[in-house]
C-alpha positions as CSV (number, residue, x, y, z in Angstrom):
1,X,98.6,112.0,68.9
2,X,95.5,112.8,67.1
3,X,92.6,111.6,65.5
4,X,89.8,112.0,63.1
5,X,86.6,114.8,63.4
6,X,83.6,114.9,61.8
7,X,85.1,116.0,58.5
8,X,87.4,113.0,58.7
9,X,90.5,115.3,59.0
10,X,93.2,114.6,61.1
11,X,92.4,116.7,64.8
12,X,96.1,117.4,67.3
13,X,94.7,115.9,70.7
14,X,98.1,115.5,72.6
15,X,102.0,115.7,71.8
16,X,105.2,113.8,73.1
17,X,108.2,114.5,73.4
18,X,111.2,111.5,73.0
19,X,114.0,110.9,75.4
20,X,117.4,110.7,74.1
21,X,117.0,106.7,73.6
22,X,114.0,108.1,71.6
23,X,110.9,106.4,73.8
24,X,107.6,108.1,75.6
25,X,105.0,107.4,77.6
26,X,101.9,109.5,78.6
27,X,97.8,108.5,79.5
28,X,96.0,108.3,76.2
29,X,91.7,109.1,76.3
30,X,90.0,106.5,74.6
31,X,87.4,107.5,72.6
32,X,86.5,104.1,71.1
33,X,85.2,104.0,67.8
34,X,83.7,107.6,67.5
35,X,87.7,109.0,67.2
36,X,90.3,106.4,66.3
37,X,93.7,107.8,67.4
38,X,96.6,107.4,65.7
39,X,100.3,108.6,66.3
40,X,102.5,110.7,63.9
41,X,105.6,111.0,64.2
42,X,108.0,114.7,63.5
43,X,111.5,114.7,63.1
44,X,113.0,117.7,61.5
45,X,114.9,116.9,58.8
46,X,113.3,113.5,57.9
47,X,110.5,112.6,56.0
48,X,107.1,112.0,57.3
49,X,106.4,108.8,58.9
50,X,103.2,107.4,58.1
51,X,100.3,107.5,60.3
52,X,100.3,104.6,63.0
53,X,96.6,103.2,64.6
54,X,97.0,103.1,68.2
55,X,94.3,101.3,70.6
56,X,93.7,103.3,73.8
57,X,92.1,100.1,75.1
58,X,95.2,97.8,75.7
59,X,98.7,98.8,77.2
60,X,100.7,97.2,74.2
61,X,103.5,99.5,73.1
62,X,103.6,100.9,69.7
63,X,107.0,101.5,67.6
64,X,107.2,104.4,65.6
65,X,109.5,103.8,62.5
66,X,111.2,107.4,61.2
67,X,112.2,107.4,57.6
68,X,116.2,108.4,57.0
69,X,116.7,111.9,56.2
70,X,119.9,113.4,55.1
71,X,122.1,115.7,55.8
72,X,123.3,119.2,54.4
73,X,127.0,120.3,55.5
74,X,127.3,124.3,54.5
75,X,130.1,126.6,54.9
76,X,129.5,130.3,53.9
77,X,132.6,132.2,53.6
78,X,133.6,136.0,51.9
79,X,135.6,136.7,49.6
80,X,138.5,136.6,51.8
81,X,137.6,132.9,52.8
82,X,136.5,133.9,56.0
83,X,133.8,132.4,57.3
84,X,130.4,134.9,57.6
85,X,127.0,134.4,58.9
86,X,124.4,133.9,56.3
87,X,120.8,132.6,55.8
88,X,120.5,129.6,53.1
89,X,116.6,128.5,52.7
90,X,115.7,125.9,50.6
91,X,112.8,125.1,48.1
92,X,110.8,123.2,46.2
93,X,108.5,124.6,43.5
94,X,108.9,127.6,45.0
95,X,107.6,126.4,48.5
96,X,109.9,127.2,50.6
97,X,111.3,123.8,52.7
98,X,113.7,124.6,55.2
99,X,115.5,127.9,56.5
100,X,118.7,127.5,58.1
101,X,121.4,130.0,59.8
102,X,125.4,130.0,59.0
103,X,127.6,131.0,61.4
104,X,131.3,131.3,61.3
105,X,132.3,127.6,60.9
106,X,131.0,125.0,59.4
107,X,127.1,123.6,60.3
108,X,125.5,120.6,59.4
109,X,121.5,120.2,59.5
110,X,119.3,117.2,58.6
111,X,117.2,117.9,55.7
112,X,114.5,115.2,53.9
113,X,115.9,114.2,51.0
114,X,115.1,115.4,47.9
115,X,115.8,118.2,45.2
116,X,116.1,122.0,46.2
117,X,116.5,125.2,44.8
118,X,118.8,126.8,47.2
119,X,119.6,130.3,47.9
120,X,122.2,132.2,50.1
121,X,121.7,135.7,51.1
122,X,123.7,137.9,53.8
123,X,121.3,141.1,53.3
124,X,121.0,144.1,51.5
125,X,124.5,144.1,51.2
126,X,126.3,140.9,49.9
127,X,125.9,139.1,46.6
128,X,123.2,136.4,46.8
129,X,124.2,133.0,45.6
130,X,121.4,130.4,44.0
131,X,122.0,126.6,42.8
132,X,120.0,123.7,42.7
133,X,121.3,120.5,45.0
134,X,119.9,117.2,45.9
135,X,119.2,115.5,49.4
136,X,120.3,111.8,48.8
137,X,119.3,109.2,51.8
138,X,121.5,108.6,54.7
139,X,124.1,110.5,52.4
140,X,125.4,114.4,53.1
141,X,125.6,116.7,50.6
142,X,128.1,120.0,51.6
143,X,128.4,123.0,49.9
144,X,130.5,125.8,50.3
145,X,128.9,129.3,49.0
146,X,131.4,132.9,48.6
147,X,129.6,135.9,49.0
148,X,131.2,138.8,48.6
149,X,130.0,142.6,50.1
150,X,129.4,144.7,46.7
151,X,127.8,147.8,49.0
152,X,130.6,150.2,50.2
153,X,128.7,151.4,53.6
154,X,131.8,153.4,55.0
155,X,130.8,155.9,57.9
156,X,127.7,153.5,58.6
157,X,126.4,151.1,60.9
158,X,122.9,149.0,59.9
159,X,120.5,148.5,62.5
160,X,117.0,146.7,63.4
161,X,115.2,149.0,66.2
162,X,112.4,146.7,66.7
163,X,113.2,143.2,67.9
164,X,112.1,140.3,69.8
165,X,113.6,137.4,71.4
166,X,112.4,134.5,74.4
167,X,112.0,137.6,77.0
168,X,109.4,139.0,75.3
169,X,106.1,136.4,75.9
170,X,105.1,136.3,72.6
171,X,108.1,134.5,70.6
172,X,109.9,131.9,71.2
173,X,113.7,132.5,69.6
174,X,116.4,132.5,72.2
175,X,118.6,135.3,72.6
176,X,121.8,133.5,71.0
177,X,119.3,132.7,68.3
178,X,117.8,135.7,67.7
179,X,121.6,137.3,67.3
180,X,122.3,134.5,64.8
181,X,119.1,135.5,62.7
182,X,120.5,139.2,62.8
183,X,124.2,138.2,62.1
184,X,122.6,136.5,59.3
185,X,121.0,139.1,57.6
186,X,123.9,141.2,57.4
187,X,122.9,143.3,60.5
188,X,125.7,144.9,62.6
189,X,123.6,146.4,65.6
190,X,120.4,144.5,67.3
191,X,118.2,146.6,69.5
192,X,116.6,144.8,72.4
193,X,113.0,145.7,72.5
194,X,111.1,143.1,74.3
195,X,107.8,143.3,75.4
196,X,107.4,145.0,79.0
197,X,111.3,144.1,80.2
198,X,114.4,145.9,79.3
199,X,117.0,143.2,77.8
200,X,120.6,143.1,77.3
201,X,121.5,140.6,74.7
202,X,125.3,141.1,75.2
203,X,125.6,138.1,76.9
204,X,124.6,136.0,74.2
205,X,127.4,137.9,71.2
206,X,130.1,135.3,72.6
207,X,127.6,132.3,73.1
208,X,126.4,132.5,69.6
209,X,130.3,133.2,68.4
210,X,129.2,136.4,66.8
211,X,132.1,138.7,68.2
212,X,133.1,141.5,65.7
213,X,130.1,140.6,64.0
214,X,127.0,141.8,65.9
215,X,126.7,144.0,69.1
216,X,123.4,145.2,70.9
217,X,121.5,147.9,72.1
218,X,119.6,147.7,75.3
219,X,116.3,148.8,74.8
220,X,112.3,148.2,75.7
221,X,109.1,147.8,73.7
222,X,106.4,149.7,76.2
223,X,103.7,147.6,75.4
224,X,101.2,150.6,76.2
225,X,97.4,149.9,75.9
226,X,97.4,153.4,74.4
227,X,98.7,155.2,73.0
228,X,100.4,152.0,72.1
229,X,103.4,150.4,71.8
230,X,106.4,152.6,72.4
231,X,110.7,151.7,71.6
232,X,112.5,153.7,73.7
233,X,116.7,152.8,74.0
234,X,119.3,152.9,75.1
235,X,118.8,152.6,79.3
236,X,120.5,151.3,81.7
237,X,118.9,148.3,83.2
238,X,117.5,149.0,87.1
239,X,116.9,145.7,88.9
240,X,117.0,147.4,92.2
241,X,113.2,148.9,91.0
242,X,111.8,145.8,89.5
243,X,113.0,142.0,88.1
244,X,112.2,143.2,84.3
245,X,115.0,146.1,84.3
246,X,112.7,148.6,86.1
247,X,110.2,148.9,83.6
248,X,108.1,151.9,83.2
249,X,104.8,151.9,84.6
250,X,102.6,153.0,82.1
251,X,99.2,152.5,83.1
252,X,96.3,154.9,83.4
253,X,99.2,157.7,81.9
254,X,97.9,159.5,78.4
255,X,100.4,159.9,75.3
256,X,102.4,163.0,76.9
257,X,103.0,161.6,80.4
258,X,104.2,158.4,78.8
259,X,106.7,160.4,76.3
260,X,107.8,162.3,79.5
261,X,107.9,159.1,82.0
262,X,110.1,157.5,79.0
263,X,112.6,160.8,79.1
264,X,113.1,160.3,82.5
265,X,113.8,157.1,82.4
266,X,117.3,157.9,80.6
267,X,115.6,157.0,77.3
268,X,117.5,158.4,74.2
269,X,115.4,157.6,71.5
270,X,111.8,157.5,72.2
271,X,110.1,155.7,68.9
272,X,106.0,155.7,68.4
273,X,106.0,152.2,66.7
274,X,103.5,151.0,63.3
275,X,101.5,154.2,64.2
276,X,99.1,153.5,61.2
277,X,97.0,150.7,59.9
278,X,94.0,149.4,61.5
279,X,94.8,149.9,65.6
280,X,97.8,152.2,65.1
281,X,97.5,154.6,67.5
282,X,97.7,157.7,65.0
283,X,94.6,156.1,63.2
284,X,92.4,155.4,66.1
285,X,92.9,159.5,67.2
286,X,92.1,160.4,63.5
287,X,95.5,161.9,63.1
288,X,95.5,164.8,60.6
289,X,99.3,165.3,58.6
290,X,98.1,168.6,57.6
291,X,97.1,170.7,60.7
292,X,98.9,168.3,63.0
293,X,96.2,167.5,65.5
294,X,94.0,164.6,66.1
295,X,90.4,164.5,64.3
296,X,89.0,162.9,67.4
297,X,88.9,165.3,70.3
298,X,86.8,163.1,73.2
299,X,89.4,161.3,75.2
300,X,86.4,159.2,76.6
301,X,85.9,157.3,73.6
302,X,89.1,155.8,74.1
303,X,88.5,155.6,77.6
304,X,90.5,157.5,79.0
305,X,89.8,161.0,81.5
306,X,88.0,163.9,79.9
307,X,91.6,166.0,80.4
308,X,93.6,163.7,79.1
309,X,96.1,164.8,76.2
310,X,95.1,162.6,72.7
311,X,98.5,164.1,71.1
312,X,102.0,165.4,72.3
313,X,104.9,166.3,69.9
314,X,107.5,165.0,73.1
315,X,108.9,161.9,70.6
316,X,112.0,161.8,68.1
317,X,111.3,158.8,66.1
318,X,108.9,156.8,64.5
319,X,108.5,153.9,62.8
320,X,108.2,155.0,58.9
321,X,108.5,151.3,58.0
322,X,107.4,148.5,60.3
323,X,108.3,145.5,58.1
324,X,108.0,146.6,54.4
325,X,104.9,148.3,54.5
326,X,102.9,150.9,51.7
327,X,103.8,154.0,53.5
328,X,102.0,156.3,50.8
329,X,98.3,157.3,50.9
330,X,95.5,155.2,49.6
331,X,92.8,157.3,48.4
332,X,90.4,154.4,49.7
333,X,92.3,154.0,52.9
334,X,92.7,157.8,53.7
335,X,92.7,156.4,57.9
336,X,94.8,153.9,57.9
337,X,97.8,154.9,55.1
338,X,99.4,158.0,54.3
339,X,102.7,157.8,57.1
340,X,104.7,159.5,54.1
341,X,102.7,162.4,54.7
342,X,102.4,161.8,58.6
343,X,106.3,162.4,58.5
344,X,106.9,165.1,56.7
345,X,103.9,167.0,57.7
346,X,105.9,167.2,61.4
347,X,109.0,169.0,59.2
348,X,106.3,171.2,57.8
349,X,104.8,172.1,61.3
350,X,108.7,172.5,62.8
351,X,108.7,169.5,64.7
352,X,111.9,167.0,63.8
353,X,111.2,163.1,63.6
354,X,113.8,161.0,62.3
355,X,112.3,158.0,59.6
356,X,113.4,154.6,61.3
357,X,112.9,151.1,59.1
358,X,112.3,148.1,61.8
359,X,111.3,144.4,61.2
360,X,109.0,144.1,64.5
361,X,110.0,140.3,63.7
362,X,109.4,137.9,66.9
363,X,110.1,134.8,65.0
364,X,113.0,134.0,63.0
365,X,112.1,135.1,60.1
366,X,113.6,138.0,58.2
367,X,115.3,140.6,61.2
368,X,116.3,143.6,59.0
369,X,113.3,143.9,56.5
370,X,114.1,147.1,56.8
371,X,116.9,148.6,58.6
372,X,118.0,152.1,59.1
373,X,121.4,152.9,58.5
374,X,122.7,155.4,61.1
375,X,125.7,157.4,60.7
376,X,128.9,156.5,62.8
377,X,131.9,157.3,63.9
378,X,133.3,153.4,63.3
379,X,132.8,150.5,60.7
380,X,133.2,148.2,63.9
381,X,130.2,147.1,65.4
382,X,132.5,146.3,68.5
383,X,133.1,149.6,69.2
384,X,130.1,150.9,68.5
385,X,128.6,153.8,70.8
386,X,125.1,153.7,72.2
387,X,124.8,156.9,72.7
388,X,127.0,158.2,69.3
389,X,124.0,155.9,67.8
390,X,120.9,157.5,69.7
391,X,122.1,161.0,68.9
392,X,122.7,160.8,65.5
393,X,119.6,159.4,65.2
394,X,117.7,162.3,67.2
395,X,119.7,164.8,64.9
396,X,117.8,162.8,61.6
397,X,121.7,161.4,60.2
398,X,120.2,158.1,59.0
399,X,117.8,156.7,56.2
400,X,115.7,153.7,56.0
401,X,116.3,150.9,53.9
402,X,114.7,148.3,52.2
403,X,117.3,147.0,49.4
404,X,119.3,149.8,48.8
405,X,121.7,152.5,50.3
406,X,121.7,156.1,50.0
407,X,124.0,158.8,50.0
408,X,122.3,162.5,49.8
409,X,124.3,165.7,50.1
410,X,123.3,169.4,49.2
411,X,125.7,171.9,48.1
412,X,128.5,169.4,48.9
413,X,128.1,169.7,52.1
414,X,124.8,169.0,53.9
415,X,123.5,165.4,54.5
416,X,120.6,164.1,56.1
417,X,119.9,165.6,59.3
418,X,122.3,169.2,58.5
419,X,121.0,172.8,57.4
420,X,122.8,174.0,55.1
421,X,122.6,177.8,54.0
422,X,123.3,178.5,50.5
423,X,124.8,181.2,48.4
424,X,121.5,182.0,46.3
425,X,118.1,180.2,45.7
426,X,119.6,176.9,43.4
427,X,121.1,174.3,45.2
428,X,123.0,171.2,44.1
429,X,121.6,167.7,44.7
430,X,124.0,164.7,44.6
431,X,122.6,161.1,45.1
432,X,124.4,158.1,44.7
433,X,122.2,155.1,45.2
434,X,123.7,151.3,45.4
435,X,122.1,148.1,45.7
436,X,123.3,144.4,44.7
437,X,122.4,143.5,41.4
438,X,119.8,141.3,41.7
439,X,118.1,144.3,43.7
440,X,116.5,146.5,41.6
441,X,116.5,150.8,41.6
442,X,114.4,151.9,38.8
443,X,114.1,155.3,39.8
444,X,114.5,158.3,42.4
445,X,112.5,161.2,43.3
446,X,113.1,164.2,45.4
447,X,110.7,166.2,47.7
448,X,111.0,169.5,49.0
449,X,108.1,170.4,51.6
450,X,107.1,166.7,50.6
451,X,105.8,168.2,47.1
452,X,107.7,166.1,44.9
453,X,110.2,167.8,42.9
454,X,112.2,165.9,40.6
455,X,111.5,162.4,39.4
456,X,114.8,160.7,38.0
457,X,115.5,157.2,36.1
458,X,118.5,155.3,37.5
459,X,121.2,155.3,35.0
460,X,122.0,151.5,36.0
461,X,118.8,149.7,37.5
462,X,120.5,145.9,37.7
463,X,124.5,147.5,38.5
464,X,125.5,148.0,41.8
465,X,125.7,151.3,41.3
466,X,122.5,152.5,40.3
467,X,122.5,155.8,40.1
468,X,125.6,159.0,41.1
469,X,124.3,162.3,40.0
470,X,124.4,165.9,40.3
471,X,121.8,167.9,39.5
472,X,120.8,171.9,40.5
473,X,117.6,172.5,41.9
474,X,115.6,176.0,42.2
475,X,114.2,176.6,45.9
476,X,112.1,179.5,46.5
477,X,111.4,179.3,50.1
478,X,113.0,177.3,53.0
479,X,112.9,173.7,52.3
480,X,113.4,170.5,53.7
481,X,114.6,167.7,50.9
482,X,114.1,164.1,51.7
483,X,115.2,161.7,48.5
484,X,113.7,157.9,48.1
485,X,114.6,155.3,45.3
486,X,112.4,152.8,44.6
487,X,112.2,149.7,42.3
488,X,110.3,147.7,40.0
489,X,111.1,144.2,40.2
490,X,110.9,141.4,42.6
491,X,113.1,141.0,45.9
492,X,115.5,137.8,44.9
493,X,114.9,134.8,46.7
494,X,115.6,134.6,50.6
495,X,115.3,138.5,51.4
496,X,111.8,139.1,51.2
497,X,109.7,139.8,48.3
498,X,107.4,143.1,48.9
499,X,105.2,145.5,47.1
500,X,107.6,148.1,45.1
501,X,105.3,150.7,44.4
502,X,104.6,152.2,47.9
503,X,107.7,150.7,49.6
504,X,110.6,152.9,48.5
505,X,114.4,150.6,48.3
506,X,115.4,153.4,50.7
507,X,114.4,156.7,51.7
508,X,116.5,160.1,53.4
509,X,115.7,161.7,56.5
510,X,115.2,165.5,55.7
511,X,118.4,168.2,55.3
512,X,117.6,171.7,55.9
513,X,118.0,174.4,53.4
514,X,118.4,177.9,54.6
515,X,117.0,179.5,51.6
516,X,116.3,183.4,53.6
517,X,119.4,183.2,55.3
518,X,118.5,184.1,58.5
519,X,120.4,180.8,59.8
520,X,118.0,178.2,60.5
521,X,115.3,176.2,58.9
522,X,112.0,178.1,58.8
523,X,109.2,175.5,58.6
524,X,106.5,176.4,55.7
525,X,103.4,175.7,58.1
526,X,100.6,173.4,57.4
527,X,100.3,172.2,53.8
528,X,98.9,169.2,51.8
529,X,101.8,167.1,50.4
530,X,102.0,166.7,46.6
531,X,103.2,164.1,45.3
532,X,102.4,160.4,42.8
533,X,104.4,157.0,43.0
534,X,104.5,156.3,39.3
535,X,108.3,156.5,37.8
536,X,109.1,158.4,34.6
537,X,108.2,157.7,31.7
C-alpha cells in the first residue's frame, strides 16, 4: 500500500501479505484527497502489476491482477555429471535481475519473462559458464550448465571465517540458506560467527542436502563496543551459562582482558576483524605498523578507565581482507589504509599473526569474497578437523584468496608458516600460481621484511596456470618472505568484480628463513616497509 508525497513519488505506507488462496485484509488510513492510496502488487518472478486506486472510504474489495511470469528449470552438474551447487545470476544490460542457488538436483524458480545474459559460477575454483536465454510467458525454459574444477587444491580446505546467518539480528538468511549460498560459491568449510551467540550450523548440512559438500565451524562474532568486533572459534557451545551458547561478557573489559576472557573461553583462533577503515579499531587508537604501539595514549578519549590497556599482542589472526578491500597504504588515507603494513610490521616486531580473507557477508550475496585456504590433512570437508583447522591457522599454513591459489615453498622445503634454515645466504623461491582462465594473474611480487624484493610477470596471465617458477634469492639477514599475485583485469561475471591494484588474487602468510643459523627466526625490529603496487614493465 502506498501513496503519493509532495514530490508526487510513490511513499510505502503499509504491506500485506496473501494467504495461500492469495487474499488479505487489513485497516487502511484514509487520507482523502491529500494522499490517494493505491495497491501494488510483488510476486517474485512475475512482472509488475500495474498500480491499482484504492478508496479508503468504502469497504468494496479490490482484485489485484498479477501478470504471468515464467519459469527457469536449471541443473548444474561437473564434469562427472554429478550434480554441484552453484550460483546462476541473471542480467539485463548488465543490471543484474535475479540471483538464484543450485543445489544437487534439479530447481525450478519463476523468473519475468524476458531476455538474460546468464552466468554460472562455483568460485574461485570451477570454470564459469555464460549464455544468453529467454523467459517466454507461462512457458519454462531449462538449462543444464557443466562446470568442471580446473584448480588442483590437494592438501587444502577453503574457508569463510566471517559469516552471518538468521541468529545474528542483523540479516535475515536462514541457516540452511546461508549453507546453500556457501556450497554455492565453491566453499568447503562455513564458520559460524554470529553476532553475540555462538552457532552451530550442523544441523542445517542435511536439511539443505549439502552432505560431503559443506561442513561448519562453530564460532562467535564478539560484537565488542571496543575494541570491536572480535571472531573467535572453534568452542564448544555452553547452554548451561546462558541461552546464546554462553557468550562472553565483554562489557566494561579493555582490548587485553577481552583477548584473555576469549582464551579462556576454549577459543582457538582469536581474529581482530576489518581493524582499519573509518571505525576500525586499529584506526581509532592511531595504530602505528612501525613501532607497534598506538598513537593515541588517553584511554578516556575512548571512554574507557585511565589504566586501561589501548593495545595487547594476545591475538593470532586478523582480518587482512574483510570483503575485497585495498589493503595497501594511501598516502592520503595514511589512518585508515595501510593493513599490508599493519601485518607484517607484527613479523618485524616478532609477533606471529596469520593473514585471514573473510566476506563479513550477512546477506546472500557473495560468501567467499575472499577465502583463506588452510592447510589440511583431508580433501573431505566431512572429515574435516576443527581443531587440525584452528592450529594450522595459528602456526600461519594458509594464504588468502581472492581469485587465485598459491603454492610458496623455500629451499624445497619450507611453506607458509615453516622456518627453514638454509645452507648459505641464497635461497630458492618456487611459486606456482593457478586461477581459472577467465581470472586474471598479471604478475607476482615477493617481500622479504615486507621490502619488496622481486617483482615477476606471470608467464600465462589468462591459463590456468599462471605462473611455476624457480628463482634464487640473496638474503642477507633473517627474513620473513610473504609472496602475493595480483591481476589486471576485471572479475568475470557472478564472482564479484573488485579493484586489482590494491587487492592482491591471493597473498602467503610469511615462512621463516634462518639466515644466522642459530635455529629460529630473528625478527629485524621496527622498520618502514618498502614497497609500490605497479607490475613490471
Amino acid at each position: 500500500l502506498g501513496g503519493e508525497n509532495g514530490n508526487g513519488d510513490l511513499q510505502p505506507l503499509d504491506s500485506f501479505v496473501t494467504n495461500e488462496d492469495g487474499e488479505f485484509s487489513g485497516w487502511l488510513a484514509d487520507f482523502g484527497a491529500v494522499m490517494p492510496l493505491v495497491f501494488v502488487v510483488d510476486v517474485p518472478g512475475r512482472p509488475t502489476a500495474p498500480a491499482v486506486p484504492v478508496d479508503a472510504s468504502t469497504l468494496e474489495p479490490v482484485t489485484l491482477t498479477v501478470p504471468a511470469g515464467g519459469q527457469l528449470a536449471y541443473l548444474i552438474v561437473d564434469q562427472t555429471g554429478k550434480p554441484i551447487p552453484a550460483k546462476l545470476e541473471l542480467r539485463q544490460s548488465g543490471s543484474l535481475k535475479r540471483r538464484l542457488y543450485a543445489g544437487n538436483q534439479e530447481r525450478t524458480a519463476d523468473v519475468v519473462p524476458g531476455d538474460y545474459d546468464l552466468s554460472v559460477t562455483r568460485g574461485y575454483e570451477y570454470r564459469t559458464h555464460s549464455e544468453t536465454i529467454k523467459i517466454k510467458s507461462g512457458q519454462t525454459t531449462s538449462v543444464k550448465v557443466t562446470l568442471e574444477q580446473l584448480l588442483d587444491t590437494t592438501g587444502y580446505l577453503s574457508l569463510d571465517t566471517h559469516l552471518h546467518a538468521a541468529p545474528s539480528p542483523d540479516s535475515d538468511v536462514p541457516v540452511p540458506q546461508r549453507l546453500v549460498t556457501v556450497a554455492g560459491e565453491g566453499l568447503e568449510i562455513a564458520v559460524a560467527t554470529d553476532h553475540e551467540v555462538i552457532s552451530d550450523w550442523s544441523w542445517a548440512i542435511p536439511e539443505a542436502g549439502l552432505e560431503g559438500f559443506v561442513n561448519t565451524i562453530i564460532g562467535q562474532e564478539v560484537t565488542c563496543t571496543l575494541p570491536e568486533h572480535i571472531n573467535m572459534f572453534p568452542v564448544e557451545q555452553w547452554f548451561d551459562i546462558d541461552a546464546r551458547g554462553g557468550i562472553p561478557r565483554w562489557y566494561g573489559k579493555d582490548i587485553d582482558e577481552v583477548f584473555e576472557m576469549l582464551w579462556e573461553r576454549g577459543a582457538q583462533v582469536v581474529c581482530l576483524n576489518h581493524p582499519r577503515g573509518g571505525g576500525g579499531y586499529m584506526t581509532l587508537i592511531d595504530y602505528d605498523s612501525v613501532s607497534g604501539k598506538p598513537t593515541l595514549t588517553d584511554p578516556t578519549l575512548l571512554a574507557w578507565p585511565e589504566d586501561a590497556s589501548l593495545w595487547s599482542w594476545n591475538f593470532n589472526a586478523i582480518e587482512l581482507m574483510n570483503d575485497p578491500e585495498y589493503i595497501f597504504r594511501k598516502a592520503d588515507k595514511p589512518h585508515k589504509t595501510g593493513l599490508f603494513d599493519d601485518w607484517l610490521g607484527f613479523h618485524n616486531l616478532g609477533h606471529r599473526v596469520a593473514a585471514l580473507g573473510s566476506s563479513d557477508t550477512h546477506g546472500e550475496v557473495h560468501p567467499g569474497r575472499p577465502r583463506t585456504y588452510v592447510e589440511s590433512s583431508t580433501d573431505d570437508p566431512a572429515t574435516m578437523d576443527p581443531q587440525e583447522l584452528a592450529e594450522a591457522i595459528d602456526q600461519g599454513r594458509a594464504f588468502v584468496s581472492a581469485g587465485a591459489f598459491l603454492r610458496v615453498e623455500v629451499d624445497n622445503e619450507a611453506g607458509p608458516g615453516d622456518t627453514v634454515t638454509p645452507d648459505d645466504d641464497v635461497v630458492d623461491i618456487w611459486i606456482h600460481v593457478e586461477a581459472i582462465p577467465t581470472i586474471d594473474v598479471a604478475f607476482i611480487k615477493v617481500y622479504a621484511n615486507c621490502d619488496e624484493v622481486a617483482t615477476l610477470a606471470a608467464a600465462e596471465p589468462d591459463e590456468v596456470v599462471k605462473l611455476d617458477t624457480k628463482f634464487p634469492l640473496k638474503l642477507t639477514v633473517d627474513s620473513h618472505i610473504v609472496v602475493a599475485a595480483f591481476g589486471a583485469k576485471a572479475i568475470p561475471a557472478g564472482l564479484g568484480d573488485y579493484d586489482p591494484v590494491g587487492t592482491p588474487r591471493a597473498i602467503s602468510n610469511p615462512i621463516f628463513v634462518d639466515i644466522d643459523g642459530n635455529g629460529i627466526f630473528d625478527p629485524p625490529g621496527a622498520k618502514t616497509c618498502s614497497y609500490d603496487v605497479v607490475g613490471p614493465e
